[in-house]
C-alpha positions as CSV (number, residue, x, y, z in Angstrom):
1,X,72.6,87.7,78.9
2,X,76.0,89.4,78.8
3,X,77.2,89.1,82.1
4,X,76.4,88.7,85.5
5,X,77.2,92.0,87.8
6,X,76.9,92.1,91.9
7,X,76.5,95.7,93.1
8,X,76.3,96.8,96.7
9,X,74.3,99.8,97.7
10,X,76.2,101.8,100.8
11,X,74.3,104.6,102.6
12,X,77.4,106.1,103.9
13,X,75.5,107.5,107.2
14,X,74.7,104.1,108.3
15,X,77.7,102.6,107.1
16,X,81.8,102.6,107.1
17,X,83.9,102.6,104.1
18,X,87.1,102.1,105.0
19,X,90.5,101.5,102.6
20,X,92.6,98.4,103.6
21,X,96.1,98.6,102.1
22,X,99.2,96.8,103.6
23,X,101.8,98.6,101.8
24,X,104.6,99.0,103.9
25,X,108.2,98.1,102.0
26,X,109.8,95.4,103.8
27,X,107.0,94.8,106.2
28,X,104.2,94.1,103.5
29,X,101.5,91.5,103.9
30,X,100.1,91.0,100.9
31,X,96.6,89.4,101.1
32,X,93.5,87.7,99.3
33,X,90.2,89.2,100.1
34,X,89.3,86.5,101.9
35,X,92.1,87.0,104.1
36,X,91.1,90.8,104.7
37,X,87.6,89.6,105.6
38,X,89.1,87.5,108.2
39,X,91.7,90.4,109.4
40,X,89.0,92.8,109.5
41,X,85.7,91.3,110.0
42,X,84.6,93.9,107.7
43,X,80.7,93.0,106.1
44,X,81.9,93.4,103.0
45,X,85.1,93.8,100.6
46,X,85.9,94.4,96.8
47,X,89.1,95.0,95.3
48,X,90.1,98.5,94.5
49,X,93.3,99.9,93.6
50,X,96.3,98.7,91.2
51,X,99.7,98.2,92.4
52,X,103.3,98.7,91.4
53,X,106.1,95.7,90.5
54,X,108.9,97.9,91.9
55,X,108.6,98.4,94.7
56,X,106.0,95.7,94.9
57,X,102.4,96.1,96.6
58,X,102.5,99.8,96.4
59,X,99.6,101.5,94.9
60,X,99.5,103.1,91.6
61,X,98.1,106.3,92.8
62,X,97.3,107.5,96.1
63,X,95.8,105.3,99.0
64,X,94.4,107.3,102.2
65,X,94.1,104.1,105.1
66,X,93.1,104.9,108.4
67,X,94.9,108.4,107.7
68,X,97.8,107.4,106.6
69,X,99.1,108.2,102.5
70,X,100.4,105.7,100.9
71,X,101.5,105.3,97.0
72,X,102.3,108.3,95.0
73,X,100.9,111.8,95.4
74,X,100.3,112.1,91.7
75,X,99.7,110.0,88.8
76,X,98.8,111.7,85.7
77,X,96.1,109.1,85.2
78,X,94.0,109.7,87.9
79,X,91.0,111.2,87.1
80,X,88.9,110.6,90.4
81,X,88.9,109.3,93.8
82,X,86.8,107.8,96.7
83,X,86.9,109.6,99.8
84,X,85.2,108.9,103.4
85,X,85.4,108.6,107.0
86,X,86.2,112.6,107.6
87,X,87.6,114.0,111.1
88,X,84.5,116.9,110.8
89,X,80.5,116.5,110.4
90,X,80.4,118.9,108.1
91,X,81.9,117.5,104.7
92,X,79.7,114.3,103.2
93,X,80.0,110.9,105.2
94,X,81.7,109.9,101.5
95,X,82.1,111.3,98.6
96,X,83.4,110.1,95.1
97,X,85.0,113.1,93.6
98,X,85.8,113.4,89.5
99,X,88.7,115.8,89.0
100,X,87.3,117.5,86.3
101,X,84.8,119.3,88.5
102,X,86.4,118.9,92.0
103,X,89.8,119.4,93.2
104,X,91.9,117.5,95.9
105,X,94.8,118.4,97.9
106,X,96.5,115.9,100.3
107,X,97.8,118.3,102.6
108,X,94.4,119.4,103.9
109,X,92.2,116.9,103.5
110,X,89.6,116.1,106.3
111,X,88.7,112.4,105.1
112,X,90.7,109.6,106.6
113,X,90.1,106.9,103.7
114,X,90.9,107.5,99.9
115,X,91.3,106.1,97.1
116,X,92.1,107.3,93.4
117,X,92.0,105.6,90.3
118,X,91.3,106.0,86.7
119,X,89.4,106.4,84.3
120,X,86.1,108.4,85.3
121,X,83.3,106.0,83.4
122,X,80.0,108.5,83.5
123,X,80.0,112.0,84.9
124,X,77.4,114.2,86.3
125,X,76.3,115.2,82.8
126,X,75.7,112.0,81.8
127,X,78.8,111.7,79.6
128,X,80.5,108.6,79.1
129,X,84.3,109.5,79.6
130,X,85.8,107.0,77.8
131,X,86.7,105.8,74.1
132,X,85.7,102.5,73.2
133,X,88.0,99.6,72.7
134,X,87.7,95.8,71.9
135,X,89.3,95.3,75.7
136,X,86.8,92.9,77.3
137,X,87.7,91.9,81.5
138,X,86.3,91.7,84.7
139,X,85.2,94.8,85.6
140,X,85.1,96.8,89.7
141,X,83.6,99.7,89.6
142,X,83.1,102.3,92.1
143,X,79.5,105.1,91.7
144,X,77.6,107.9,93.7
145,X,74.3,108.0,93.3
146,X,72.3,111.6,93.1
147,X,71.3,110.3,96.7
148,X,74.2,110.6,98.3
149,X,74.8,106.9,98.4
150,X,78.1,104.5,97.2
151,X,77.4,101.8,94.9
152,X,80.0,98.8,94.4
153,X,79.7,97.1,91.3
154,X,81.7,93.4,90.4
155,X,81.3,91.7,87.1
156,X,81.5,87.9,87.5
157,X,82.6,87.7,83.8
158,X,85.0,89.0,81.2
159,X,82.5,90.8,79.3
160,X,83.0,94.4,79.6
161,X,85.0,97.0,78.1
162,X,85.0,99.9,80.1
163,X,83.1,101.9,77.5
164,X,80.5,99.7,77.3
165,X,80.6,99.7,81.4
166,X,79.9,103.6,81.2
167,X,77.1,103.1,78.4
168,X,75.1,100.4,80.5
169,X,75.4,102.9,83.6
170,X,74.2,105.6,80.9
171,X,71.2,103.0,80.1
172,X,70.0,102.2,83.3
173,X,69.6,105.9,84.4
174,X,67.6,106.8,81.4
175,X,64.9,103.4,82.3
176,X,61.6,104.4,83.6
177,X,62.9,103.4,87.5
178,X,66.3,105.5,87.1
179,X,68.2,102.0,87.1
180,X,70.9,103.3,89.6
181,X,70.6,107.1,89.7
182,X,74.4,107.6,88.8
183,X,75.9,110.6,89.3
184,X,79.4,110.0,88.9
185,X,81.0,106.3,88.4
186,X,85.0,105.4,88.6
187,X,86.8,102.4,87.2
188,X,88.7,100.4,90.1
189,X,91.1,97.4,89.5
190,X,90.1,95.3,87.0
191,X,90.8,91.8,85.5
192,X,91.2,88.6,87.8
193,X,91.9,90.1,90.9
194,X,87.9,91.9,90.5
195,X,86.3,90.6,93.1
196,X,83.5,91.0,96.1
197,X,82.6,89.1,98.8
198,X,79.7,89.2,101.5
199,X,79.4,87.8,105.3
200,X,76.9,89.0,106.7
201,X,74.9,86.7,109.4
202,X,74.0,83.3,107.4
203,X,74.3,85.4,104.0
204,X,77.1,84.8,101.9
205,X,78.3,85.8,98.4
206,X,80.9,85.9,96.4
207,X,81.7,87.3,92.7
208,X,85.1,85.9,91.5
């Protein structure tokens, strides 16, 4: 056993995905997951983008929350993003988009949540978009299946480089039950701060 890895399956037509981010210069309130759970009552939250020193608590690269844009409009490191919650019926529920294939502009975009990070793990083709490296930490991860639906994956361990992330996504879809059926997969935030917790009814779980 290498590690121990949560993953939450979200069929995005019966479900919300919403992007929490407080950002907001002077008027930032920087919080723990636990403390988002409690602001929101949301089901369940994971840990998703990186964040600046100067000025502190704003994201890396751009941040969509409830509409409004927040972080940079471009980082040259972005290679994806998580999109959801659109104003029209007739774009995907959610989407996880890798720039290679896709394009995003700001400026017209119909989805109200988004998130974009970097690096791309496994695209469409099943490649694994990454070089490998001896850089082992707790991984979040962020997937579409072929099915339309958004997987959420949290390592409870330090075990994972993000190579060998992409090449056990790459495993599981060639196993006799399609493991996850991964279409495209996207690194989030990684190290200590990678984290997921459940509430829902008298279920509970958390992967710190």
């Amino acid at each position: 056993v290498v590690d121990s890895i949560a993953v939450l399956r979200v069929q995005p037509k019966h479900n919300k995905i919403r992007i929490f981010h407080s950002f907001d210069y002077e008027k930032t309130i920087v919080r723990t997951l636990d403390e988002w759970q409690k602001e929101t009552a949301a089901v369940a939250l994971i840990n998703g983008a990186q964040y600046m020193a100067d000025p502190y608590y704003m994201p890396c690269a751009l941040v969509i929350s409830d509409g409004k844009q927040k972080g940079p409009a471009r980082n040259k490191n972005v290679r994806g993003m998580l999109l959801s919650e659109p104003k029209k019926s007739d774009v995907p529920s959610a989407d996880l988009i890798d720039f290679d294939y896709e394009q995003f502009d700001p400026a017209t975009t119909l989805y109200t949540q988004g998130l974009q990070h970097w690096p791309i793990l496994l695209d469409r083709q099943g490649s694994i978009k990454v070089k490998p490296s001896e850089l082992r930490a707790n991984r979040s991860v962020v997937a579409k299946t072929f099915d339309g639906d958004i997987l959420f994956f949290t390592t409870q361990r330090s075990s994972f480089t993000l190579y060998n992330f992409g090449a056990f996504l790459k495993e599981t879809n060639a196993s006799v039950d399609g493991g996850f059926h991964v279409h495209t997969a996207m690194n989030l935030d990684g190290g200590k701060e990678a984290n997921m917790i459940l509430r829902s009814h008298d279920f509970t779980f958390d992967a710190k």
